[in-house]
C-alpha positions, 0 to 999 in steps of 0.5 A: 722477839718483837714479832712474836709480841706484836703477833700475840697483842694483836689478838687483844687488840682485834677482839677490843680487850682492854690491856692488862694493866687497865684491867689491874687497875679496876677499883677491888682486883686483888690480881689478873693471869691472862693467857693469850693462845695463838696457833702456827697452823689455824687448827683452832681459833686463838685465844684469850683467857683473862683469869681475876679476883677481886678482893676476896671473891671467887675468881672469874675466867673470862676466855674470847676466840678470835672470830668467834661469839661476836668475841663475846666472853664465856665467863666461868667461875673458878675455885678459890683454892686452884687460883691461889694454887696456880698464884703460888706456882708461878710465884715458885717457879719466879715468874717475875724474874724470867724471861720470854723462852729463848731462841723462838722462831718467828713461825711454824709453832704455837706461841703463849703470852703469859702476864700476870698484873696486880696493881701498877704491877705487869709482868709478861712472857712469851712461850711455845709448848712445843720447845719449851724447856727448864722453867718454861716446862714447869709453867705450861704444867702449872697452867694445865694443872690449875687452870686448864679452862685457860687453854680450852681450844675450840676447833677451826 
C-alpha cells in the first residue's frame, strides 16, 4: 500500500500543491476534500481536485491536470447544500474509521486518494473503483453524487 501512496502523492508534489494539512491550516478553512485521480492506462491526465469552505462562504473546487494548464487550477463554485451533502455522506459512511480498500494491485487499475482535513485533522484513503466493494462502493457514489466536478476527466 506504500506504493500506491507514493504513486498517488506524487502527483501533488509534481504539480507543486501544497499538502492538505497546510491547506486545513489556512486562517478561516472550516474543511478540505481533496480527491487525487490517477489513471493505470494514460486514457486521461490525472487529477487533483481540492474542494474547501472557508468559514461559512460558498465552497470553492479547485481541480489541477498533471501536464496540463502550466498546472494552473480551473476554479468553480459549489453549492452550499451539495458540499454539506457530500460532508454528511462520508461522515455516515465513517470515513474516518475506514481503511485504504484491501488487496490493491500495485497496477493495471485506477487508483483514488481520498483526504479529507480540518484543522490539525487529516484522514486519507486510497481506493480503485474498479474493485471496489462494501463502503468503498458507497464512497465513489458519494462523490459521483455531490461532487461529480471532482472526477471531471480530460482526455490524454
Amino acid at each position: 500500500m506504500e506504493y500506491q501512496a507514493y504513486l498517488l502523492r506524487l502527483i501533488g508534489d509534481q504539480m507543486n500543491l501544497p499538502p492538505l494539512q497546510k491547506v486545513a491550516l489556512q486562517p478561516g478553512i472550516s474543511s478540505v476534500y481533496r480527491l487525487t485521480v490517477r489513471y493505470h492506462d494514460r486514457r486521461a491526465f490525472d487529477s487533483v481536485a481540492t474542494a474547501r469552505r472557508f468559514g461559512r462562504s460558498q465552497p470553492t473546487l479547485e481541480i489541477v491536470y498533471r501536464g496540463l494548464f502550466d498546472h494552473r487550477p480551473l476554479m468553480l463554485t459549489l453549492e452550499s447544500a451539495r458540499y454539506e451533502a457530500f460532508a454528511l455522506a462520508l461522515q455516515k459512511l465513517r470515513f474516518d474509521q475506514l481503511k485504504d480498500q484491501p488487496d490493491l494491485p500495485t497496477h493495471g487499475t485506477d487508483l483514488w486518494l481520498l483526504e479529507r482535513a480540518a484543522g490539525s485533522f487529516i484522514k486519507s484513503l486510497i481506493l480503485s473503483p474498479e474493485l471496489a466493494k462494501g463502503s468503498y462502493t458507497d464512497l465513489i457514489e458519494a462523490i459521483r453524487t455531490h461532487i461529480p466536478e471532482m472526477l471531471r476527466e480530460v482526455k490524454a
